[in-house]
NUPALO-257201 format. One record per residue: x, y, z of N, C-alpha, C, O, CB in turn; residue in one letter. Coordinates in steps of 0.02 Angstrom, whole numbers. Glycine has a CB too. Layout:
% NUPALO-257201
nu, nv, nw, cau, cav, caw, cu, cv, cw, ou, ov, ow, cbu, cbv, cbw, rest
X, Y, Z, X, Y, Z, X, Y, Z, X, Y, Z, X, Y, Z, A
...
% end
This chain:
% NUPALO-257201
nu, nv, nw, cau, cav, caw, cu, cv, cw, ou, ov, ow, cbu, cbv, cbw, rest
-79, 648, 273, -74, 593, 321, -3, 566, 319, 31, 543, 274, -126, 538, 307, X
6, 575, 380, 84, 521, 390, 93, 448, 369, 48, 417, 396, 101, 509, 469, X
128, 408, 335, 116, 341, 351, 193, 327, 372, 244, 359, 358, 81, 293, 284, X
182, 257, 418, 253, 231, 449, 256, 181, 401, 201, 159, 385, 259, 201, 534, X
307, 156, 370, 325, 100, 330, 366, 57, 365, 414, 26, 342, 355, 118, 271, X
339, 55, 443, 376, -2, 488, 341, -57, 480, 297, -68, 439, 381, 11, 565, X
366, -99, 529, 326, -167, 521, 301, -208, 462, 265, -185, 418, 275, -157, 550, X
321, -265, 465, 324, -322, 408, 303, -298, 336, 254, -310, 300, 274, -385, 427, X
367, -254, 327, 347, -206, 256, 430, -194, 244, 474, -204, 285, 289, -115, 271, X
437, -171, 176, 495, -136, 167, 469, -76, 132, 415, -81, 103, 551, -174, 130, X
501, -23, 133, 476, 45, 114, 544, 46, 44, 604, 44, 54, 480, 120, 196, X
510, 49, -25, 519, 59, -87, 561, 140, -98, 538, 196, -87, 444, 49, -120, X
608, 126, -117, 650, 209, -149, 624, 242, -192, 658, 276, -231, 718, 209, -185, X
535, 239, -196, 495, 274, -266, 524, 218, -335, 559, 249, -374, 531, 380, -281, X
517, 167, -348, 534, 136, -385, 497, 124, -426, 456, 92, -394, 554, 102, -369, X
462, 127, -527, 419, 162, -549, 430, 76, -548, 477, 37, -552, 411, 231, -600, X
334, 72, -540, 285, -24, -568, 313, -23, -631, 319, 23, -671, 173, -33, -581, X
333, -93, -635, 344, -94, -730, 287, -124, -749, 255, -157, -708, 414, -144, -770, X
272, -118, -800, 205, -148, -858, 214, -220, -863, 263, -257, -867, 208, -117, -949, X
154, -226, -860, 149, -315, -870, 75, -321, -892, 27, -284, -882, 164, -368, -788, X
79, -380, -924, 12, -372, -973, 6, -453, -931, 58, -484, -922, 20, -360, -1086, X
-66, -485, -905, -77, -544, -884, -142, -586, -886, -194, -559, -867, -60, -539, -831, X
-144, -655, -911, -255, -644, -892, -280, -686, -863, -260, -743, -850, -316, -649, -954, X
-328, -659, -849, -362, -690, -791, -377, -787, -828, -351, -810, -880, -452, -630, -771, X
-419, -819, -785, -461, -902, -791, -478, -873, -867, -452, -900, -916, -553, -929, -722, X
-527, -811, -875, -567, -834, -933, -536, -792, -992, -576, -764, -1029, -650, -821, -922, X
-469, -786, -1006, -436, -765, -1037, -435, -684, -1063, -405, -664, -1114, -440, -807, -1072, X
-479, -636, -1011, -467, -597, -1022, -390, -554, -1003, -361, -571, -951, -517, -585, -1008, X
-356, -494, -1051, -303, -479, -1046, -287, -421, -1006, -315, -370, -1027, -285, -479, -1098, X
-257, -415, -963, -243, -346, -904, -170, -329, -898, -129, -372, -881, -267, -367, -817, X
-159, -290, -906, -104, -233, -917, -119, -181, -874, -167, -143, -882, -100, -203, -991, X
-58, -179, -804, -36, -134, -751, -61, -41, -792, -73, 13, -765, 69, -153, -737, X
-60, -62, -858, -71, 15, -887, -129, 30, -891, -148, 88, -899, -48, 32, -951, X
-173, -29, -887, -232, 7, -897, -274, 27, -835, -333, 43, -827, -272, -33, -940, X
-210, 20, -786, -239, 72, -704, -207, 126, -736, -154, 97, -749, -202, 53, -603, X
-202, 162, -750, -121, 235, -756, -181, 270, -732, -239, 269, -754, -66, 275, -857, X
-153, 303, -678, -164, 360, -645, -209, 335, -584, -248, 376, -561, -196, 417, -692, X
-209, 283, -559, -243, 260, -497, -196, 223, -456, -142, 198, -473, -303, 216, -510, X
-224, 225, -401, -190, 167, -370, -219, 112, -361, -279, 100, -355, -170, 177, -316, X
-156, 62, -359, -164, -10, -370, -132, -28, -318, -92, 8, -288, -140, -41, -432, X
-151, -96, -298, -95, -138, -250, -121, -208, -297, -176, -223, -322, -111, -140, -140, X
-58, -240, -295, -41, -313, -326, -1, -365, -268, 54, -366, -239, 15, -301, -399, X
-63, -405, -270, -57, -471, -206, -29, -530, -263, -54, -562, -310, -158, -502, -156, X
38, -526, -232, 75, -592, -253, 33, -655, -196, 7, -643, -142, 178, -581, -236, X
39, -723, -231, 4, -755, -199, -2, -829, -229, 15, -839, -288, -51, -719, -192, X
-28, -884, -186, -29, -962, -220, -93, -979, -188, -125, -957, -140, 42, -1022, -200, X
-100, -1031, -232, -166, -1063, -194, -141, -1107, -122, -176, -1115, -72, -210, -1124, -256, X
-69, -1134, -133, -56, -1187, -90, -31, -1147, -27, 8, -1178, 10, -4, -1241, -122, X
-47, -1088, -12, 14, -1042, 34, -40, -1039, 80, -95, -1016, 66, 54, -955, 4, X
-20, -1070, 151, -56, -1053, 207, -76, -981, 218, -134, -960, 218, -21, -1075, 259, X
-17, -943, 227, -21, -865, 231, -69, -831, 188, -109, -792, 215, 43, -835, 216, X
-74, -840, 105, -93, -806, 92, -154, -782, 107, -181, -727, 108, -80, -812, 57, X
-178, -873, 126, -275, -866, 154, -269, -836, 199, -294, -780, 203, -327, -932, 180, X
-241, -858, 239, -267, -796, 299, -256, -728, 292, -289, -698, 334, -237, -802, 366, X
-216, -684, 249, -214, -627, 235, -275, -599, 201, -300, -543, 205, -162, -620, 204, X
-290, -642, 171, -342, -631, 106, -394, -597, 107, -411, -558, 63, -369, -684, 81, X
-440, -616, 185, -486, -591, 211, -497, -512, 229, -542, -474, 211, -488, -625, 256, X
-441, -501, 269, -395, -436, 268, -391, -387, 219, -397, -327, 228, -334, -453, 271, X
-379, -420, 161, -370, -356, 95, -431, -370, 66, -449, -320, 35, -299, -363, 27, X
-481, -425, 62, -545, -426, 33, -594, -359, 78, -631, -324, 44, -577, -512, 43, X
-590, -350, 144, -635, -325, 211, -607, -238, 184, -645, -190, 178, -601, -365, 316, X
-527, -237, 172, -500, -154, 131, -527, -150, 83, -554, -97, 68, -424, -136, 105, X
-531, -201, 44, -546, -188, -48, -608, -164, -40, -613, -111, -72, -549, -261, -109, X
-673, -183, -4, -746, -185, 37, -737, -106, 48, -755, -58, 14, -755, -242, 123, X
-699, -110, 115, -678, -31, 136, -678, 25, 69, -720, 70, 72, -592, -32, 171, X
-641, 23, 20, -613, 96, -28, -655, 55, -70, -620, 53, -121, -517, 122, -54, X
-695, 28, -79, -745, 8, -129, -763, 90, -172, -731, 93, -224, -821, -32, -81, X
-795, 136, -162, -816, 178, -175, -747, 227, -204, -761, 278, -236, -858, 192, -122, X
-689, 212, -194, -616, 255, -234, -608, 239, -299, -654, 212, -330, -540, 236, -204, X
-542, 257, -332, -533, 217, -385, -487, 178, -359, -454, 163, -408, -517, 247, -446, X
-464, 152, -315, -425, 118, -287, -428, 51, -321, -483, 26, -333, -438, 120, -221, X
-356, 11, -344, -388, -64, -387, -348, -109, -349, -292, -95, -329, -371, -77, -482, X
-384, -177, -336, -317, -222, -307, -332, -288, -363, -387, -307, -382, -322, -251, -199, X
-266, -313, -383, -250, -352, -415, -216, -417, -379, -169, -415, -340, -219, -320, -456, X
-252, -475, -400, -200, -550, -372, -180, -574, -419, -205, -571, -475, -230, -613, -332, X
-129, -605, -401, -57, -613, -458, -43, -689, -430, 2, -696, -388, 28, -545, -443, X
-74, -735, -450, -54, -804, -428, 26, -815, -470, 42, -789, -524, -121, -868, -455, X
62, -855, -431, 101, -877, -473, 140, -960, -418, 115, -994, -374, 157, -801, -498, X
199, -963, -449, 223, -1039, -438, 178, -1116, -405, 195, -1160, -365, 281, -1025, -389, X
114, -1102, -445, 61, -1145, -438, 54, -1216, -474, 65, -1226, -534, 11, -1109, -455, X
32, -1265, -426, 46, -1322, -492, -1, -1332, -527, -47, -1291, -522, 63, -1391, -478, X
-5, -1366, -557, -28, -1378, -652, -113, -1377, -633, -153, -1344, -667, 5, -1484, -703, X
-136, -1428, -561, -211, -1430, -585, -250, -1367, -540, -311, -1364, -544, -248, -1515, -568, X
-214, -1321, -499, -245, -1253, -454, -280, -1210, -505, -263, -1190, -560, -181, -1201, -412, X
-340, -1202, -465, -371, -1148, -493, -383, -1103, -467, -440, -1098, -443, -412, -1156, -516, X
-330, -1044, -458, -313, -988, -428, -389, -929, -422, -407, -892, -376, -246, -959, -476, X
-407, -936, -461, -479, -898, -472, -547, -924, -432, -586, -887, -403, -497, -903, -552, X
-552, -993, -437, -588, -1016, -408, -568, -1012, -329, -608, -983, -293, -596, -1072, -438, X
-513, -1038, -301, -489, -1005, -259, -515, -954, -197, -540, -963, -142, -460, -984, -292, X
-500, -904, -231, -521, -841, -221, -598, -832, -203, -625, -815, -150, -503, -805, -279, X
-629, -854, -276, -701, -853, -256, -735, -898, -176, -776, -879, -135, -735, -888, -327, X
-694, -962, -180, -718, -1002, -140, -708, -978, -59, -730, -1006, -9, -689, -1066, -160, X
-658, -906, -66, -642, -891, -8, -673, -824, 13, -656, -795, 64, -575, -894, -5, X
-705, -809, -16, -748, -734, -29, -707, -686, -53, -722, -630, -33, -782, -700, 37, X
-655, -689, -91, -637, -635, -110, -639, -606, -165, -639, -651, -208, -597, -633, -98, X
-642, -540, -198, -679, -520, -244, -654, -493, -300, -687, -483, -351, -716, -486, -221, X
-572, -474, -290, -547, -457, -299, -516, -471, -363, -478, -516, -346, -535, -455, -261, X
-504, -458, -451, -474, -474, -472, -409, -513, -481, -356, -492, -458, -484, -450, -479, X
-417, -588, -526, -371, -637, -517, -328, -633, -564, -348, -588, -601, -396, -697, -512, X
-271, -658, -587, -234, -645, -639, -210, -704, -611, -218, -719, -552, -196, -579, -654, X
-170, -750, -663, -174, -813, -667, -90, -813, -724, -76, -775, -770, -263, -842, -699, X
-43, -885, -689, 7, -882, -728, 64, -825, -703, 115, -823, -737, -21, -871, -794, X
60, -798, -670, 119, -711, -652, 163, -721, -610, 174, -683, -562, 83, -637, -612, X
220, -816, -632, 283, -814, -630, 339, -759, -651, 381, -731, -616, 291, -859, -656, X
323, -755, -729, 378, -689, -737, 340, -616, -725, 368, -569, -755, 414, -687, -825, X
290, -601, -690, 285, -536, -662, 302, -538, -602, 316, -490, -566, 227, -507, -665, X
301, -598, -587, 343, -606, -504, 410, -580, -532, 419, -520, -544, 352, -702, -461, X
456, -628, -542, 513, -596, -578, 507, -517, -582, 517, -481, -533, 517, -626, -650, X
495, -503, -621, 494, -446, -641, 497, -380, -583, 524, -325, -583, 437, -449, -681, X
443, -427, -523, 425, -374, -459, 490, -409, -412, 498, -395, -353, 324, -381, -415, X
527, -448, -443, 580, -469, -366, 542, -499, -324, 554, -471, -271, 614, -405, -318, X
490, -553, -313, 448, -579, -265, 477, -630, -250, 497, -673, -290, 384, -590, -280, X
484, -631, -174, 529, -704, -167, 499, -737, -135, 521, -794, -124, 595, -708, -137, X
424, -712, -104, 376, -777, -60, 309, -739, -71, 287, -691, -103, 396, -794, 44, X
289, -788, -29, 197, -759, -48, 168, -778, 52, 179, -821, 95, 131, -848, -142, X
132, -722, 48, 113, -671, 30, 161, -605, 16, 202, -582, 56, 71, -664, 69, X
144, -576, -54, 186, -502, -51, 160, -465, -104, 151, -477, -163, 271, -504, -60, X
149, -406, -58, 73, -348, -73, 113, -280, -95, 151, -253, -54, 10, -325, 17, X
103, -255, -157, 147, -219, -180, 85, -160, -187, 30, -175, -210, 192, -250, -246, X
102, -94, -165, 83, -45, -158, 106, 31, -213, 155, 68, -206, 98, -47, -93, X
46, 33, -270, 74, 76, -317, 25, 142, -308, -36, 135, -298, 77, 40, -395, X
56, 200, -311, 26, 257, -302, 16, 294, -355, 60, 281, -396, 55, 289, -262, X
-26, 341, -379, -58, 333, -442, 7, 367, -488, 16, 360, -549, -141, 376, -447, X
40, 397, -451, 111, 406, -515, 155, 354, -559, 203, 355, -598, 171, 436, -480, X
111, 310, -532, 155, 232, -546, 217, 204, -492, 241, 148, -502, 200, 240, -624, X
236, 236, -449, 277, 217, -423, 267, 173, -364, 217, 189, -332, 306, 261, -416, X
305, 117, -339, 308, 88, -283, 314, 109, -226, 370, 128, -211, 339, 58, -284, X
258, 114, -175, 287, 164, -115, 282, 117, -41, 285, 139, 17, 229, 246, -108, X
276, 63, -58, 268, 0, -2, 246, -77, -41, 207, -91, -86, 197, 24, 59, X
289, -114, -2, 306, -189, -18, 279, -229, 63, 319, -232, 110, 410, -198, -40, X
229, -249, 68, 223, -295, 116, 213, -364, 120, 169, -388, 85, 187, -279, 142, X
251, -404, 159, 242, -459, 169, 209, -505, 217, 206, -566, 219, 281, -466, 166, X
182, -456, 259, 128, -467, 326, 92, -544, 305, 92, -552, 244, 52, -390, 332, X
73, -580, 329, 20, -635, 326, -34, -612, 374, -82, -651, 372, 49, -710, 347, X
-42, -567, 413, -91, -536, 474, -146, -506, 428, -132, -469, 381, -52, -470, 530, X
-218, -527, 447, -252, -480, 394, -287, -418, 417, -324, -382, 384, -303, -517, 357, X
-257, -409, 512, -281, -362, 524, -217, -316, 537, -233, -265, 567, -331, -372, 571, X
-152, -320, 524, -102, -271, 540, -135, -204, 501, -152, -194, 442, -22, -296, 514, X
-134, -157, 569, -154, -102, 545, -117, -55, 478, -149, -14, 445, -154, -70, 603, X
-66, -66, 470, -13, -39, 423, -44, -63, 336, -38, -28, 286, 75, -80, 449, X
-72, -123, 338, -102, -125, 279, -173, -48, 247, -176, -9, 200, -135, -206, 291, X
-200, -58, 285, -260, 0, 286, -209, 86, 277, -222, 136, 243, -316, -9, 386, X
-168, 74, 311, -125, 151, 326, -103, 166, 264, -97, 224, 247, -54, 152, 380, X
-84, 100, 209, -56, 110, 150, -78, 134, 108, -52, 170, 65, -40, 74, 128, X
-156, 110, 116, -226, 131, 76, -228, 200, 66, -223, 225, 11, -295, 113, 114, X
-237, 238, 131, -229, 285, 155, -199, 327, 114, -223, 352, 63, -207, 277, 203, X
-151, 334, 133, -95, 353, 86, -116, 347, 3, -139, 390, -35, -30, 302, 103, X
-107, 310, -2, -129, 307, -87, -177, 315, -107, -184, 308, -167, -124, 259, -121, X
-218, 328, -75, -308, 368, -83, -293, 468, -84, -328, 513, -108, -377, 338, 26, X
-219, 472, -42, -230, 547, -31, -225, 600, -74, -236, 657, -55, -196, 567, 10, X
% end
């Protein structure tokens, strides 16, 4: 399958995910390694970010979609203030999706400079799409899937 890496995306030079270890509300610990050999996408994201809700629905309705892959998506709250509860959040919005809580310096780490931004890893580990869409139906999100399912 072809994919276009146009539209409210930047297309990645194969740039390998670095490791980051992070944990969720109930202190369990998650490490990018313990996907190795699947694909992942990691939703940078805040509780206070208009965008991100409305995206949210969007990658919850995909996550729904490749339910049955090994496909994993990860949320990566970060620059949140003190009393958000990023997890709850989520739940309160139907989404189902693993939360990770605290992932200022994995932001860092990923170069994230706003939220929403949906990082696309293909099971070699490498980065093969960065989107920043707030749309939760731009077709190009699903196309990415695609791709990283093939």
């Amino acid at each position: 399958m072809s994919f276009n890496f146009a539209h409210a995306a930047t297309q990645v030079n194969e740039s390998f995910a670095a490791n980051f270890t992070l944990s969720t509300a109930g202190g369990e610990q998650i490490s990018l390694s313990d996907y190795a050999g699947k694909p992942v996408v990691l939703h940078f994201w805040a509780t206070w970010c208009p965008y991100c809700k409305k995206l949210q629905p969007g990658l919850e309705k995909l996550r729904n979609k490749y339910q049955h892959t090994d496909l994993q998506m990860l949320a990566i709250s970060f620059k949140e203030d003190n009393d958000a509860n990023p997890t709850q959040s989520l739940l309160d919005r139907g989404v189902g999706m693993k939360s990770l809580v605290k992932g200022d310096k994995v932001a860092k780490l990923y170069e994230v400079q706003g939220t929403p931004t949906t990082v696309f890893i293909a099971r070699n580990g490498h980065i093969v799409w960065i989107s920043h869409t707030a749309d939760p139906n731009d077709e190009n999100l699903d196309k990415a899937l695609q791709y990283l399912l093939e």
